[in-house]
C-alpha positions as CSV (number, residue, x, y, z in Angstrom):
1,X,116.9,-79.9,-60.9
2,X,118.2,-82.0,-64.0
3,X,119.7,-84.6,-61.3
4,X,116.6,-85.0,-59.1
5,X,114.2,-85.3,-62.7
6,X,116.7,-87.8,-63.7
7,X,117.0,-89.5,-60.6
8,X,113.3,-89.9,-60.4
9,X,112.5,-91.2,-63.9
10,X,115.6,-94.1,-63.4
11,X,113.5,-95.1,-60.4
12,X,110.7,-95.1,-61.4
13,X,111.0,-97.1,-64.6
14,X,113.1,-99.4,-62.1
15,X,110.2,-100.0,-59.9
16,X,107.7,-100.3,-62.8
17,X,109.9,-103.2,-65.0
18,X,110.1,-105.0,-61.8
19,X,106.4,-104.8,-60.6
20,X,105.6,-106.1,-63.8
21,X,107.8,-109.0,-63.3
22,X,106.5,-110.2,-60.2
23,X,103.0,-110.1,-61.8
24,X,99.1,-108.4,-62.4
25,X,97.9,-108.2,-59.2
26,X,95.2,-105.3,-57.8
27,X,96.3,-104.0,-54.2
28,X,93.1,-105.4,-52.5
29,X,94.5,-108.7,-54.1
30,X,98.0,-108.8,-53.0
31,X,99.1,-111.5,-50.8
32,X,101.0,-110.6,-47.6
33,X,104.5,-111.0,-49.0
34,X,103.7,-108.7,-52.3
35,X,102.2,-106.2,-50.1
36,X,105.1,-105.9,-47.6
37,X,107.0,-105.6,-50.9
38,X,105.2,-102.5,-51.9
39,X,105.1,-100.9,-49.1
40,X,109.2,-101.3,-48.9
41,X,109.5,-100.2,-52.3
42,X,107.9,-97.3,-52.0
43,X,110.2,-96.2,-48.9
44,X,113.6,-97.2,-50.5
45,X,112.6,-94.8,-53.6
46,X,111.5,-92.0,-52.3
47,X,114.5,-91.6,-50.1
48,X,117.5,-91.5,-53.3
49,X,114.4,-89.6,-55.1
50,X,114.3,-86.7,-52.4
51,X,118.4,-87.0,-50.9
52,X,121.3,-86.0,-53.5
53,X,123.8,-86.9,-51.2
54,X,122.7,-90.1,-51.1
55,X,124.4,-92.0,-54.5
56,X,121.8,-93.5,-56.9
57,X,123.1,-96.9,-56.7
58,X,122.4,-97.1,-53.0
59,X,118.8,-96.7,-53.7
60,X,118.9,-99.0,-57.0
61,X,120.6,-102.5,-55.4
62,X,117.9,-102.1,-52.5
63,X,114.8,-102.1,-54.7
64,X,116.8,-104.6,-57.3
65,X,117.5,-106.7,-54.2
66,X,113.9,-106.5,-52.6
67,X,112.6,-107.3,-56.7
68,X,114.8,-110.3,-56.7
69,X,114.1,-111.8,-53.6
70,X,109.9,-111.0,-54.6
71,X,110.7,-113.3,-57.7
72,X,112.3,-116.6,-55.4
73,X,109.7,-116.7,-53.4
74,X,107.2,-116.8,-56.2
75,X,109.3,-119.4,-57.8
76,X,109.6,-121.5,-54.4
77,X,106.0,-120.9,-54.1
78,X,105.1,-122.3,-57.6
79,X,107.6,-125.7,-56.7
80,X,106.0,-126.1,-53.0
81,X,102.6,-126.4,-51.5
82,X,103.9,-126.5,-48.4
83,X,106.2,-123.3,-48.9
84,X,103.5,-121.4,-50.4
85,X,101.2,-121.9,-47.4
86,X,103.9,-121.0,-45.1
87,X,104.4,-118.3,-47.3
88,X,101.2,-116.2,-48.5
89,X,99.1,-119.4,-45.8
90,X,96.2,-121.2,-46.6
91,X,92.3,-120.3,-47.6
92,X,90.0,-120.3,-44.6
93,X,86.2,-121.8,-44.1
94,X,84.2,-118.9,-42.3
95,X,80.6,-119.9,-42.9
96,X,79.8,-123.4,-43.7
97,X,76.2,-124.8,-44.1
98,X,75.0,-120.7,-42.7
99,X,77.0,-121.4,-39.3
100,X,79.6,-118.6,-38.7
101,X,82.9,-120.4,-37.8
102,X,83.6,-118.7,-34.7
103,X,86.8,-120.4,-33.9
104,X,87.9,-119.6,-37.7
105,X,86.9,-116.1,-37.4
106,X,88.7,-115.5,-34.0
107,X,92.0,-116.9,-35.7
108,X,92.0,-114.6,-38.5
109,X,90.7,-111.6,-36.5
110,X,88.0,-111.4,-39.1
111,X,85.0,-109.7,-37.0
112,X,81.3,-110.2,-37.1
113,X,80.6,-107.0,-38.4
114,X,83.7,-107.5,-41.1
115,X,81.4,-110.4,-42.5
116,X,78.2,-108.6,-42.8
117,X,79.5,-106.5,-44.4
118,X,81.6,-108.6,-47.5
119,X,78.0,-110.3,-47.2
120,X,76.4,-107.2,-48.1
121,X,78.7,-106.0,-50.6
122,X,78.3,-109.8,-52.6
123,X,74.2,-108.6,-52.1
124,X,73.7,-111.4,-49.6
125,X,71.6,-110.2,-46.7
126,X,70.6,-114.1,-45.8
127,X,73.7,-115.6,-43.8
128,X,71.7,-119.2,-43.7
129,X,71.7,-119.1,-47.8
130,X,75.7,-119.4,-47.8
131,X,76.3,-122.3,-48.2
132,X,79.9,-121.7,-47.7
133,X,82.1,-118.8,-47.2
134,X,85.9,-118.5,-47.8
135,X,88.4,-116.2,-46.9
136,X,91.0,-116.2,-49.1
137,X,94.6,-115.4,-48.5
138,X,94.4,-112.0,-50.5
139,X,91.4,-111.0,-47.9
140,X,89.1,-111.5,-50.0
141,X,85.9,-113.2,-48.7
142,X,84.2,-116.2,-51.6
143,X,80.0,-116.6,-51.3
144,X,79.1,-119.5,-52.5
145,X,75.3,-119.8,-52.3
146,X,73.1,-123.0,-51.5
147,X,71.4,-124.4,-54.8
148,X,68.0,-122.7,-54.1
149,X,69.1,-119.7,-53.2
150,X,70.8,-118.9,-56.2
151,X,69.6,-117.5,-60.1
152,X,68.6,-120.2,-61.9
153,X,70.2,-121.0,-64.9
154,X,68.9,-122.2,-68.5
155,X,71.1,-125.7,-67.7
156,X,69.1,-126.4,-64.6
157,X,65.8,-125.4,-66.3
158,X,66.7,-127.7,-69.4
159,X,66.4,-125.4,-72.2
160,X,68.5,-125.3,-75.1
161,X,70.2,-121.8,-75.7
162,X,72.5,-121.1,-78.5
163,X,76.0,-119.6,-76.9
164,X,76.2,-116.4,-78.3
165,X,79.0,-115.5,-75.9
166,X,82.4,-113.8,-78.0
167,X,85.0,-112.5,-77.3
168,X,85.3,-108.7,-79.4
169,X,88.9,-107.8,-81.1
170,X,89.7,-103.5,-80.8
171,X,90.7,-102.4,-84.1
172,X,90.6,-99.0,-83.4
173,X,91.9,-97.7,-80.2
174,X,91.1,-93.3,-79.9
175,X,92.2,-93.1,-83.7
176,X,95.1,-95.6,-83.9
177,X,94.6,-98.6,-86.3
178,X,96.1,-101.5,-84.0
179,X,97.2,-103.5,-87.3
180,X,98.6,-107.1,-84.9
181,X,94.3,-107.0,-83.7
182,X,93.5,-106.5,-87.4
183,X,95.4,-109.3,-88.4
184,X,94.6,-111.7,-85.8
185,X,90.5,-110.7,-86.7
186,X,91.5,-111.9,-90.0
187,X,90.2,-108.7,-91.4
188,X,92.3,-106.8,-93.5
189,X,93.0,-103.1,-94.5
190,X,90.3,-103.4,-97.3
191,X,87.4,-104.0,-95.1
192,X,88.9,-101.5,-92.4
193,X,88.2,-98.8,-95.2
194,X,84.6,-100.4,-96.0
195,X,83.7,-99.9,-92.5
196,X,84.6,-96.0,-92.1
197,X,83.2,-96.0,-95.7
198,X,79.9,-97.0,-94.1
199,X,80.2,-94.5,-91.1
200,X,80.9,-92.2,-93.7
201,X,84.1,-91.7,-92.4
202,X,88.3,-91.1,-94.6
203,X,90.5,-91.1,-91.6
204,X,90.7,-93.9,-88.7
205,X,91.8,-90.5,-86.9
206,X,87.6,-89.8,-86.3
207,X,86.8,-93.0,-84.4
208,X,87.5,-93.8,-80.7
209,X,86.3,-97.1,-81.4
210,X,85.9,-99.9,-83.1
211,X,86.0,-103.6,-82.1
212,X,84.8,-107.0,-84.2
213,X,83.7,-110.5,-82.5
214,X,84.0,-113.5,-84.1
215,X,80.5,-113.7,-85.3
216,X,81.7,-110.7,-87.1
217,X,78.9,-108.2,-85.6
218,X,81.2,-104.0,-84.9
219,X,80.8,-101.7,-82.5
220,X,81.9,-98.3,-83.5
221,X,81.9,-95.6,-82.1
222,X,82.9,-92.1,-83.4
223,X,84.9,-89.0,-81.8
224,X,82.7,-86.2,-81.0
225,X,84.4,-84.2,-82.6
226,X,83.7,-86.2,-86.2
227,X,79.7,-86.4,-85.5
């Protein structure tokens, strides 16, 4: 029992380090390459994780191998157009001017009913207002809209807005004073204790959360348990 819990946790940190190395990606954003790496992954550890007879390095050197080659491509890829097309391939025009590239589609195997329905999930019901659709190589599908089918904005209606937009820092994260964000707020232990002071809080322990922009406006939030 000690063997296989070991076993398992070596693995799994193993697998974790290097998915992290090869990068954040989401699964429905994988390119083909990173998902056949997954998938493989997956396989070579469950097999040391399940078999004891089967030595622990056996599994490790696959996965370490598999990891190592994942990080070439990607290197080869970033020094080569060319190799990253042949690689992960090449962005592809599916609708352009609201004509459905049927040639385009038939190539990628992308059905008819496979469009609707990224149209409908971008809440496009119009196929003549895309201007231009793109399947990407993750298999992601890109709407861009014609000009006058889409929101207009305070630009094209020439009014002056002031940009309000920021970016807010979390101080306090469920209880725990994250001291680097504090710091890099430029706010300092002082007016972390005026600001539970005001809540009429003693202990960063009662809020879940708290977060400053750079216009200086909080949000905080406390645990139920301290309302």
């Amino acid at each position: 029992m000690i063997t296989a819990l070991f076993r398992t946790v070596i693995l799994y940190f193993l697998l974790i380090v290097g998915l992290r190395l090869t990068g954040k990606r989401q699964i429905g954003e994988l390119e083909p390459n990173e998902l056949v790496l997954t998938m493989l992954l997956s396989d070579l550890a469950a097999v040391p994780m399940q078999d004891f007879g089967i030595p622990l390095i056996n599994g490790a050197l696959p996965i370490a191998t598999l990891l190592s080659l994942s990080m070439l491509l990607s290197y080869f890829s970033l020094r080569s157009v060319r190799f990253r097309k042949l690689v992960c391939g090449e962005p592809t025009v599916i609708i352009r001017d609201g004509v459905p590239q049927q040639a385009a589609m038939r190539r990628n195997r992308f059905t008819l009913d496979e469009l609707m329905e990224e149209l409908r999930c971008q809440s496009v019901t119009d196929i003549t207002s895309v201007k231009y659709a793109i399947l990407e190589t993750s298999g992601q599908l890109s709407v861009l809209l014609r000009s006058d089918h889409q929101p207009v904005t305070p630009h094209q209606a020439s009014l002056q807005v002031q940009d309000d937009v920021t970016l807010p820092t979390v101080i306090i994260n469920d209880g725990r004073v994250l001291h680097d964000n504090l710091k890099a707020a430029g706010r300092d232990e002082n007016w972390l204790k005026k600001q539970l002071k005001q809540e009429k809080l003693t202990d960063p322990k009662q809020v879940f959360l708290l977060t400053v922009d750079e216009q200086g406006s909080t949000v905080f939030v406390k645990k139920e348990a301290a309302q």
